[in-house]
N, C-alpha and C positions, 0 to 999 in steps of 0.2 A: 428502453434505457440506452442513450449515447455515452460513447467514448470517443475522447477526439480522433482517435484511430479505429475503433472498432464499435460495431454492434452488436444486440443480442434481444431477443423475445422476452418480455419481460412476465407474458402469457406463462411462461413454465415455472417462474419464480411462482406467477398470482395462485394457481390455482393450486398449490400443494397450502399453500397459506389460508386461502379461504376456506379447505378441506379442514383445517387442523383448529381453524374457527369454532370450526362445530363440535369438535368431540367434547365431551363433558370435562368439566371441573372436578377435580379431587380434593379432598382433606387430606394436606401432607403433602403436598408437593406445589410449589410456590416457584417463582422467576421472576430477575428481575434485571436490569442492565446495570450493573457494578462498577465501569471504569468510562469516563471519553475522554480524549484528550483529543485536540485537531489545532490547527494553525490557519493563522488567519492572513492575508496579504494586503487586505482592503484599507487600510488605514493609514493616513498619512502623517506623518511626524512630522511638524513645522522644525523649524533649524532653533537650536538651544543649544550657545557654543558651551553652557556650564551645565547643560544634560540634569539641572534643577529642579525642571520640571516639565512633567507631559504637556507636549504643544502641540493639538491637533487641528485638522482645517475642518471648516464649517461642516464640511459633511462628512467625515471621518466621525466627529464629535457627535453627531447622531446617531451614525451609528452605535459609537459606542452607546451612547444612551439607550438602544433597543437592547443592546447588550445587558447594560446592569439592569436593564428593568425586571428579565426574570426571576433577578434574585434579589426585588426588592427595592434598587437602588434607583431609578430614573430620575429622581430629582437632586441625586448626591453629585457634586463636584467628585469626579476623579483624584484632583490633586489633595482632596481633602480627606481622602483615604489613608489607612495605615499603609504604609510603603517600607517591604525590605528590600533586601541586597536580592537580584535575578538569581537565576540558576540557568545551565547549558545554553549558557552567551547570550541570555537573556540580563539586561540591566536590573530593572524591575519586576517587581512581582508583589501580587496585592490582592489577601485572600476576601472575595465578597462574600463570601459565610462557611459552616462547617464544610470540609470536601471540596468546595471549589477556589481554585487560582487562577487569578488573570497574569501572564507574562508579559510583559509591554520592552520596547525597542530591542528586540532580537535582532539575527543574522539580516541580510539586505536578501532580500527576494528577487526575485528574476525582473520584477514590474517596476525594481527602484524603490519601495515601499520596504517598512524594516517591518521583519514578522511581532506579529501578535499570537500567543499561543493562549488555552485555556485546557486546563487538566480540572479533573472534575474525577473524584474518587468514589466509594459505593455509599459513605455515609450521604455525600451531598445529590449524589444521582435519587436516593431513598428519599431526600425532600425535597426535591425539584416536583416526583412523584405526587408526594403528597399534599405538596400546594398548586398541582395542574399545573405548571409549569414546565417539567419535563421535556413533554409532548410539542408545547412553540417554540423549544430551545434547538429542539432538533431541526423543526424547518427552519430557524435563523441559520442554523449552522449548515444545513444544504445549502441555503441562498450563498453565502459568504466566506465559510470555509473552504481555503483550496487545499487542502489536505488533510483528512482524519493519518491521526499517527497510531490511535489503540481506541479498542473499543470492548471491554470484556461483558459477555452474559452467562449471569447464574441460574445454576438450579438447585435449587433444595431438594432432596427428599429425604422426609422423616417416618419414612415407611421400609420396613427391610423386605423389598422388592428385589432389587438389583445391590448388591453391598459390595463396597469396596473391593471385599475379599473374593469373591468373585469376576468383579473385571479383573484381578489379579490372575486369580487363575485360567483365565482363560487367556488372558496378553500373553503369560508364560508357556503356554503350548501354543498358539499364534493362531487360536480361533478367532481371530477378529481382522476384519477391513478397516482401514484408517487412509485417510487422505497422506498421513508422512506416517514414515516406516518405522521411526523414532521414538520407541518408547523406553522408557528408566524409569527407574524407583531408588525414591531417596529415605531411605532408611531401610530398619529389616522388621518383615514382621513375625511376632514372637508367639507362636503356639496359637495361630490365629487372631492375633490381638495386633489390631491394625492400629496403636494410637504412634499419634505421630508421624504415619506412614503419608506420603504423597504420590500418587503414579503419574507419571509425565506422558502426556504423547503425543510429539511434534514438537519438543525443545528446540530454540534455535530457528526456529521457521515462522511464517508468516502468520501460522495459527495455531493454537498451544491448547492441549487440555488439560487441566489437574482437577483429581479428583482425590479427595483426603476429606476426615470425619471434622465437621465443623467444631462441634459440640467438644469435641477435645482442643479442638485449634484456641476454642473461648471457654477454655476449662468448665463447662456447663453439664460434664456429662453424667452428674448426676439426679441434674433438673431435668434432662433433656438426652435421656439414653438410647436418641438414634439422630443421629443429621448428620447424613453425605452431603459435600459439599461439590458439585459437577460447574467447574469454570471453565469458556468458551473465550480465550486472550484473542483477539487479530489485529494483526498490525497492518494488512495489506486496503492501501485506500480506498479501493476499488473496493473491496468484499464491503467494507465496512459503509462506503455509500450506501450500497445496494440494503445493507441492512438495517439501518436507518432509514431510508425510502420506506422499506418494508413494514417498519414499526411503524411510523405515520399512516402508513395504507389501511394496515389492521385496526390502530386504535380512530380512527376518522371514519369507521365502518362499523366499530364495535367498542364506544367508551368501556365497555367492564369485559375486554378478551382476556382470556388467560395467558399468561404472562409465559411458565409453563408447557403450556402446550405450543406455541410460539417457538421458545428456544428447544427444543424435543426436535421439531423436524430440522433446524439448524445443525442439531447436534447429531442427528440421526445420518447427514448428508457426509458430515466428517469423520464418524466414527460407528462400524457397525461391529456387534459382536456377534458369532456364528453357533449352530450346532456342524459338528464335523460329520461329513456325509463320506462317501467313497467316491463323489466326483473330484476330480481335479483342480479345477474350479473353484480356490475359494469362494468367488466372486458369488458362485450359484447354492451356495453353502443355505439354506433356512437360518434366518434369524434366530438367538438363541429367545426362548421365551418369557423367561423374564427381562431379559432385558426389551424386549417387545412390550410384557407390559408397565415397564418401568417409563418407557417414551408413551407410553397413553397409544399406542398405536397410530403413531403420528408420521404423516408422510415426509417425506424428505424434503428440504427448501434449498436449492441448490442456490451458494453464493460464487458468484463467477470470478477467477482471475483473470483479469485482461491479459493477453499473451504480449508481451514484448516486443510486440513490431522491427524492425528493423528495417532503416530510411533506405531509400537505393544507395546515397554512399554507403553504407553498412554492407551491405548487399554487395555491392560491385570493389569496396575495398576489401571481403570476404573472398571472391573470386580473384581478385588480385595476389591476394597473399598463398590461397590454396594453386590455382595455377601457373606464376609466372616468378615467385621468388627463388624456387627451384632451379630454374633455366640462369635468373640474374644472378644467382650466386655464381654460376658456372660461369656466364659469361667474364664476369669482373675478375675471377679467378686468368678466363684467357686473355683479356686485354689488358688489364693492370688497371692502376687507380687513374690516373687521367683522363686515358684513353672512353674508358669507360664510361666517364662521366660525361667527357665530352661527347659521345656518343648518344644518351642520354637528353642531353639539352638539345643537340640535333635533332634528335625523333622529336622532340617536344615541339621547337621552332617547325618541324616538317609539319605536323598535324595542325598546328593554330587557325591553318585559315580554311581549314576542313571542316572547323565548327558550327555548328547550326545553332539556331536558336532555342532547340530544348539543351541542348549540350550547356549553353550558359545558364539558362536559368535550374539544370543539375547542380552548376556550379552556385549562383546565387541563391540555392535549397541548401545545400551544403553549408556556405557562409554563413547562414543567417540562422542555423540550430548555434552555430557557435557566437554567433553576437555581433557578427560582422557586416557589412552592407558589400553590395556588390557594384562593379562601376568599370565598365568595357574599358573607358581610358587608361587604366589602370593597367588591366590585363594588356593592355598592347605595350604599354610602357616595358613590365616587364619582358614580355617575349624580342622586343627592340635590343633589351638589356641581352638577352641571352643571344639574338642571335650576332652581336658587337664582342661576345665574348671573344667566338672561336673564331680566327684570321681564316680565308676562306670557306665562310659556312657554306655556301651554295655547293659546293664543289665534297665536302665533307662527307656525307652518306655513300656517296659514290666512293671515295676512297677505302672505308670501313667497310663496305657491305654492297656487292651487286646488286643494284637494282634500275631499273628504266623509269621509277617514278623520284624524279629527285625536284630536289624543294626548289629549285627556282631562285631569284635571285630578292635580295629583300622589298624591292621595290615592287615586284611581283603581286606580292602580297600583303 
């Protein structure tokens, strides 16, 4: 799996996945993917100065049409759809069936294209499932989507294995590894009586767990006097490709995988609960048991953050700021404001024609993250500008500052 900046072995993703393939199916414990929402940039919006009506171009308009198709719709007019008022700067919005919404003419995207989003919530995720659709929605949405924004997976269990009141107790003496340090609980529980209670862990961050008794969430608990409800939120795009890749991989491998055992090793990679040992070490702490066999003893599936790269300007204006703002304060403090500056534009006009060819095209890397084009003419124009500023430039460096390498005269250069 590629990232425009970085790679990684997709080999260590695969084989904990096809491990967790194989362990057996239970009665009582169920999964299933609950939320997606992602953003689309691929579609083009013809000009409509009265924004009346969606005006897409020939192949935009197929696409959409692969679009409504999995939910029924391939032969429906767009415009002939119920249309309300958008939501977060989206114009439009127009639900194709229970749980799913299409957003149409959002923010302008980087490509000049105005976004298309689709949210898709757990009732509609449950019948995408059950009409095999699901599964081709996801690779449409590898293909097309340039950004997953959420993607939540559940697990059920209706078996008192691992109970709420348990991951509580152990979060509260801090027997447990967790990808973020972050946990809270929103409510209080009463004499052991977890209704209503929710544990949090990783609020605020890229990947979120809550774990609260369903069966009370859907007043059911007297039909149904046990379901913990285990949600797996990430917001991070990266994770959430890699986890959609994943599901494709497993159900193209195995139409009836366990759904299950699947999120178990996901969940297993973000959140481990411990027995407390005398090492120091939580890290090397044994697994606590039940919650061992609450995961089906399922391997860990590690989903990757892409690290943050950081361009060479990032880089060298890092070293800038860390090495030499220090000394400019100082200096500005000794020559005063003019002097300083003028100084300043000297050094600048000195260096120009010391440039090389990667030095400009730093510079036209630089440009062109910010939207700019690069163009030599330009750059001489201004240093022309700078060095007309100051009335004997050539002579200038030498004055401020001994040195035997002095810039020469403009023609020089």
């Amino acid at each position: 799996m590629k990232n425009d900046n970085y790679e990684y072995d997709l080999f260590e993703q695969i084989q904990p996945l096809f491990k967790n393939m194989k362990l057996p199916s239970r009665k009582g414990f169920t999964g299933c993917c609950d939320w997606l929402s992602c953003t689309f940039d691929c579609f083009y919006y013809e000009p409509d100065n009265m924004l009346s009506n969606i005006i897409l171009d020939d192949v935009s308009n197929e696409k959409i049409k692969s679009l409504l198709s999995f939910f029924g719709k391939e032969n429906v007019n767009l415009n002939s759809l119920d249309r309300d008022r958008g939501t977060s700067s989206f114009k439009y919005s127009y639900v194709l069936q229970e749980g799913c919404t299409l957003l149409m003419y959002g923010p302008e995207c980087s490509n000049g294209n105005h976004a298309t989003a689709l949210n898709i919530s757990g009732s509609g995720m449950s019948k995408l499932f059950r009409d095999k659709m699901l599964i081709p929605l996801l690779k449409y949405c590898q293909s097309h989507a340039y950004k997953y924004t959420r993607f939540d997976f559940a697990l059920d269990c209706f078996e008192d294995v691992f109970p709420i009141s348990k991951a509580f107790q152990l979060s509260e003496q801090g027997f447990y590894i967790c990808k973020s340090n972050k946990f809270t609980i929103k409510g209080t529980p009463k004499d052991g009586d977890f209704e209503g209670i929710t544990l949090y862990y990783g609020e605020g961050s890229d990947m979120l767990l809550r774990i609260y008794r369903k069966n009370y969430e859907q007043n059911i608990q007297d039909k149904v006097p046990f379901w913990d409800r285990w949600e797996l939120q990430i917001r991070d795009h990266d994770r959430i490709k890699q986890l959609v890749l994943l599901l494709i991989i497993a159900f193209e491998h195995d139409n009836y995988f366990d759904y299950f055992n699947f999120g178990a090793g996901i969940l297993r990679d973000f959140i481990e609960f411990k027995m407390k040992t005398n090492d120091s070490n939580k890290s090397r702490w044994p697994i606590d048991n039940d919650y061992y066999k609450f995961i089906n003893c399922a391997n860990s599936i590690k989903l990757f953050a892409y690290p943050v790269l950081k361009t060479n300007f990032d880089t060298s204006l890092d070293w800038f700021v860390r090495s030499v703002s220090l000394f400019m304060t100082q200096l500005y403090l000794i020559y005063g404001d003019k002097k300083f500056f003028d100084f300043i534009k000297a050094l600048i006009v000195k260096k120009y024609p010391n440039l090389k060819n990667k030095d400009f095209d730093f510079i036209k890397n630089a440009l062109a993250e910010t939207g700019y084009d690069f163009d030599k003419n330009i750059c001489d124009k201004i240093i022309n500008k700078l060095y007309d500023s100051i009335p004997n430039m050539h002579n200038f460096i030498n004055d401020l500052y001994s040195t035997d390498d002095s810039i020469g005269s403009k023609n020089e250069w």
